[in-house]
C-alpha positions as CSV (number, residue, x, y, z in Angstrom):
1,X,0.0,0.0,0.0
2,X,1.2,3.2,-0.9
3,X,0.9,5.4,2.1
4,X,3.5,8.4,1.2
5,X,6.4,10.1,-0.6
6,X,10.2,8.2,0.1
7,X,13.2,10.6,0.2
8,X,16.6,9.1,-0.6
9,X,19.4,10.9,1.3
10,X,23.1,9.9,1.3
11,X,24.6,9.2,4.6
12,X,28.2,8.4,5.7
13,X,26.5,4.5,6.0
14,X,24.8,4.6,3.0
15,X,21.5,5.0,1.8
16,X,18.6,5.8,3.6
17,X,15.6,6.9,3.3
18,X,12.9,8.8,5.5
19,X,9.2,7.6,4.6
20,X,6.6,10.1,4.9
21,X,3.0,9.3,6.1
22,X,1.2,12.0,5.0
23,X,-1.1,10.0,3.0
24,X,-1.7,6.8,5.6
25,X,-2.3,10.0,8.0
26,X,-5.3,11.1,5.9
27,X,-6.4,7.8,5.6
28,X,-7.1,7.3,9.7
29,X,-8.7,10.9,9.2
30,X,-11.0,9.8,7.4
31,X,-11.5,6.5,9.1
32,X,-12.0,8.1,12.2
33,X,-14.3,11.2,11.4
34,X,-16.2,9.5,7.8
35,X,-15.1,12.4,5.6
36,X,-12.5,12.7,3.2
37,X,-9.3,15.0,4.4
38,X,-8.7,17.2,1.5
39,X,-5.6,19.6,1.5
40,X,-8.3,22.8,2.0
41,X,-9.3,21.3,5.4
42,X,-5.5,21.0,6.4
43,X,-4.4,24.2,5.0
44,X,-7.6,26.2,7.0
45,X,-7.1,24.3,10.4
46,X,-3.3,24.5,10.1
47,X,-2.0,27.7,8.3
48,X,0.4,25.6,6.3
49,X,1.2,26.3,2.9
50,X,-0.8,24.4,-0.3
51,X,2.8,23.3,-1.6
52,X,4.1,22.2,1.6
53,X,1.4,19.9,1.9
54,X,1.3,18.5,-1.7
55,X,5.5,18.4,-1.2
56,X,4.3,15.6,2.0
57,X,1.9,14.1,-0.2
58,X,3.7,13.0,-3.0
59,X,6.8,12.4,-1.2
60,X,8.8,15.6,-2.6
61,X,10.0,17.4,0.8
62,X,13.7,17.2,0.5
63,X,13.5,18.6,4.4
64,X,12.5,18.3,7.6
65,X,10.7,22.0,9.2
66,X,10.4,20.8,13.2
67,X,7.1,23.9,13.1
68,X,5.6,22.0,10.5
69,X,6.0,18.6,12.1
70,X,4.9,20.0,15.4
71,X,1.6,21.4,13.5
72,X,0.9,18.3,11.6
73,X,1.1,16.2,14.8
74,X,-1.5,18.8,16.8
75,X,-3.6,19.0,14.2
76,X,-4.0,15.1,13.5
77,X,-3.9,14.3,17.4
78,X,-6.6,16.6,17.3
79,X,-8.8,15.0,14.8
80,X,-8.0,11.5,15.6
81,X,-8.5,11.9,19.4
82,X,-5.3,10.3,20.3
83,X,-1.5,11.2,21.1
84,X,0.6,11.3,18.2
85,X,4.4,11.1,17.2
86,X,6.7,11.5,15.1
87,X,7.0,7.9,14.0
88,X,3.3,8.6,12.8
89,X,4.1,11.5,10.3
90,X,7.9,10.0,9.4
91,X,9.3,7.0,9.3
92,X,13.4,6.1,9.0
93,X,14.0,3.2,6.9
94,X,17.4,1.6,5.9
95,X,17.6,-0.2,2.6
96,X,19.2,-3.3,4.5
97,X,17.2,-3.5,7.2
């Protein structure tokens, strides 16, 4: 299931790459509330930026903003009812692991 955007960086180990889950993220929105999570709904409740949000969605955020992590994960704890971390919104991945 496709449930993000990959970035490939370059690290003194190798290759890694850091998963995004912007996409699985609406997905339990809309699981948990019945309506579909468009990027209007996140861009009113949040203040964010259209482009930042379609750079999570389809995985082309070269960086990591800590403000916009931090907004993401009150807004979606929010919504969902539930703590939330940054696992939830990121995930690190190794190609040999």
């Amino acid at each position: 299931m496709y449930s993000g955007g990959n970035v490939k960086t370059k690290s003194t180990e190798g290759e890694t790459v850091m998963h995004w889950r912007f996409k699985e993220m609406q997905g339990r929105y809309q699981t948990a509330t019945g309506e579909r999570l468009t990027f209007d709904v996140v861009i009113a409740a949040t203040g964010l930026a259209r482009q930042t949000i379609a750079n999570l969605s389809t995985g082309r955020a070269k960086r990591l903003d800590l403000g916009t992590m931090e907004t993401l994960l009150n807004f979606f704890s929010d919504a969902l009812g539930e703590p939330l971390t940054t696992s939830d919104l990121l995930e690190y991945r190794r190609p040999d692991a």
